[in-house]
C-alpha positions in Angstrom: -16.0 11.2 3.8 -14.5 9.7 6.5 -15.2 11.2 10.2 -13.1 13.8 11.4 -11.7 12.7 14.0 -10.0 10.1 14.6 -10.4 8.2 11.3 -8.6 10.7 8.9 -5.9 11.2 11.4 -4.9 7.2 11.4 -4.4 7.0 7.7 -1.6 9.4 8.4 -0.4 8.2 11.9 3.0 6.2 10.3 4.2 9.1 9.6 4.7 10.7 13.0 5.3 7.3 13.9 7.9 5.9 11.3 9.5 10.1 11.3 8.5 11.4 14.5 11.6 14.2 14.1 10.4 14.9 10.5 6.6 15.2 11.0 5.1 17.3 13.4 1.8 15.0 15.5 -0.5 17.8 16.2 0.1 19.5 12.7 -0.7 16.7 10.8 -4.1 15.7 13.3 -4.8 18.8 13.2 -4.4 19.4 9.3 -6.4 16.0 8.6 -9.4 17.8 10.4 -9.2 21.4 8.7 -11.0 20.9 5.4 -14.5 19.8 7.9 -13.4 22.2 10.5 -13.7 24.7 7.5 -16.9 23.8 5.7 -18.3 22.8 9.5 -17.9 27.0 10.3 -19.2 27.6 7.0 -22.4 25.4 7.6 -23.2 27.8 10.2 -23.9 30.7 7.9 -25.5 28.7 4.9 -27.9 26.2 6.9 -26.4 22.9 5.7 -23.5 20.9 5.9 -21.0 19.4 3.0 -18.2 19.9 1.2 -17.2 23.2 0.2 -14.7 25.8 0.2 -12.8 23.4 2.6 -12.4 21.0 0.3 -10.6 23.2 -2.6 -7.3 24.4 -2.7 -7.5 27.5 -2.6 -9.4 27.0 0.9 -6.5 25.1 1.9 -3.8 27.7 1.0 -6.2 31.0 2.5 -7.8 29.5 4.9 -6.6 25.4 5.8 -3.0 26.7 6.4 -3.4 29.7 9.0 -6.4 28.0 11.1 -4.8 25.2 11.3 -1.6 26.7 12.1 -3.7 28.5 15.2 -5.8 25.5 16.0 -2.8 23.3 16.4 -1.5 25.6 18.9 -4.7 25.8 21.1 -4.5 21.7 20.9 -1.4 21.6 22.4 -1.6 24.3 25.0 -5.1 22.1 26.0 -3.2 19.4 26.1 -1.0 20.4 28.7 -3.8 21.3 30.8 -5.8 18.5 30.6 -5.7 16.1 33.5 -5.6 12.1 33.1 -8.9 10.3 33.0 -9.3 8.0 35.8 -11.1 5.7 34.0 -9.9 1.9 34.0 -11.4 1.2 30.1 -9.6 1.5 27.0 -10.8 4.4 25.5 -9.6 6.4 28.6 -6.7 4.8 28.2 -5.9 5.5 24.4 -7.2 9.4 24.9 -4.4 9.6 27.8 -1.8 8.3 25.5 -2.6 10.8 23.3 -2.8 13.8 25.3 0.3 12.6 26.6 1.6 12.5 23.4 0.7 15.9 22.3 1.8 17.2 25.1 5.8 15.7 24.5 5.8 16.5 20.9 7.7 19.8 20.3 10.8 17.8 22.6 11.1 15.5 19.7 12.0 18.6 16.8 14.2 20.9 17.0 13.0 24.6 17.5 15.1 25.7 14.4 13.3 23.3 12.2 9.9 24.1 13.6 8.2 26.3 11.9 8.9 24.6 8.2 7.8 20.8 9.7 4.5 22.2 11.2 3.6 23.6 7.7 4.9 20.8 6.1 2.9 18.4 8.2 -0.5 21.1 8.1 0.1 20.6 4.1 0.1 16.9 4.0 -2.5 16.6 6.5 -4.9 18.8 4.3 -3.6 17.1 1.5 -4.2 13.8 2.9 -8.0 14.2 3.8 -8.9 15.7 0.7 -7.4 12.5 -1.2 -9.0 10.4 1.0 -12.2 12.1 0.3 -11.9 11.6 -3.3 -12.0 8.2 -2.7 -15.2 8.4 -0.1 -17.0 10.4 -2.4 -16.3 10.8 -5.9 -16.6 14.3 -6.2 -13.9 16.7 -7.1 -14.4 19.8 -5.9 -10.8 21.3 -5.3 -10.7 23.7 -7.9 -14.2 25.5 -5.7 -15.4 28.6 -6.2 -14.1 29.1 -9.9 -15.5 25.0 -11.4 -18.4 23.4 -9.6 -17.6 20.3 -8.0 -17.3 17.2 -10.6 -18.3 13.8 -10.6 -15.0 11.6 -11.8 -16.4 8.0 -11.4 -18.5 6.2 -13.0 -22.5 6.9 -12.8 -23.2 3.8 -10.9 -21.1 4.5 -8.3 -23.0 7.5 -7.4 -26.8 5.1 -6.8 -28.4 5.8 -3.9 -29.8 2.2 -2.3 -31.8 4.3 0.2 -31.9 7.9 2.1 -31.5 7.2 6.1 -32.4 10.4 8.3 -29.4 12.6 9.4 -29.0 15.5 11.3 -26.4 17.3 9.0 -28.6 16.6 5.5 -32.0 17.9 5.6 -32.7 15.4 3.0 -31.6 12.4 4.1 -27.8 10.8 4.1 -27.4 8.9 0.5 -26.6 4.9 1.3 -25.3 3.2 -1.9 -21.5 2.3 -3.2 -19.7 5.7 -1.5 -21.4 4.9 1.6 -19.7 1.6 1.6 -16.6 2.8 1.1 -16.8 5.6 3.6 -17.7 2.7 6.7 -14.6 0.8 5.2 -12.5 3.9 5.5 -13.5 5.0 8.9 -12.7 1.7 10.5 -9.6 1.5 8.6 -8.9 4.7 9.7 -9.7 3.9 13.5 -8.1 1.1 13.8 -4.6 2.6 12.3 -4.7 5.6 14.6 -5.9 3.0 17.6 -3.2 0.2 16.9 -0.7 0.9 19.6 -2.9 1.7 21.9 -4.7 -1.7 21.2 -1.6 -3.5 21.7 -0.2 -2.0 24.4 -3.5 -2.2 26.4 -3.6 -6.3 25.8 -0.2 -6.6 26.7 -0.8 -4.5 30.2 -4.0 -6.7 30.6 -2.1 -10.1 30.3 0.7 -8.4 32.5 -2.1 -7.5 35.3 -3.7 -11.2 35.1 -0.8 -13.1 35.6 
């Protein structure tokens, strides 16, 4: 799958940013994360990492929904807290856009509305990394604990080229056709959430050379 953060979160960034006063920024970042932030706590307790309960439905309705609902709100209250880097590079530059953006968001909805477009945007957030996923993976394991996770594409999609060592797998990471796909996805997925920052820092460089 895709990493966390900030790859799942730009494959749904043109939706805050085409319907900023429908869609709710740190809901739906934070949402995108909550399937791995599940399975990550769950890891803990069993030894290894992968999908699991975070991945299902039924994780996402019990447990995706009401963490996520609690772990928004500790974003945005670090948010405000958190002082500009100093740095003069670009990534210190794209992180203060962002926690500057976090910290403006609830201005742009109104507080009547709030409550339903943070759920709403939690939802499609899950929603949107489990997809995504599918697609990264090939397994379907949404309908955990009560069907085991299935395989849904063909067998030669799953062939592993070669095992590379990996902290999270005590076995190795799997390199073959999902592995491809999941580097295509998180660079996709970086450079979406990334793009305005990108352009907005060559622009302020040309400005500064002239």
């Amino acid at each position: 799958m895709p990493m966390t953060f900030p790859s799942h979160q730009g494959f749904i960034a043109p939706l805050w940013r085409r319907w900023p006063g429908y869609f709710n920024m740190a809901a739906l970042c934070v949402g995108a994360a909550m399937p791995d932030v599940i399975d990550g706590l769950i890891a803990v307790f069993r030894g290894h990492f992968g999908q699991s309960i975070g991945h299902s439905l039924a994780g996402m309705i019990v447990l995706g929904i009401p963490l996520g609902f609690a772990l928004r709100i500790l974003v945005l209250r670090t948010a405000c807290r958190l002082a500009p880097l100093q740095n003069n590079g670009f990534l210190a530059y794209a992180w203060n856009l962002g926690i500057a953006a976090l910290a403006e968001e609830g201005k742009r909805i109104q507080p009547s509305n709030n409550l339903r477009i943070v759920v709403t945007s939690l939802i499609i957030g899950i929603f949107s990394h489990l997809i995504f996923d599918l697609i990264s993976h090939g397994h379907f394991p949404w309908l955990l604990p009560w069907v085991p996770k299935l395989k849904i594409f063909p067998d030669w999609w799953y062939d592993t080229w070669l095992r590379i060592w990996s902290p999270t797998r005590p076995a190795g990471r799997k390199i073959g056709p999902h592995a491809v796909i999941w580097v295509l996805l998180s660079v996709v997925g970086i450079w979406m959430l990334l793009r305005p920052a990108i352009h907005s820092w060559n622009n302020r460089t040309r400005n500064i050379s002239r």
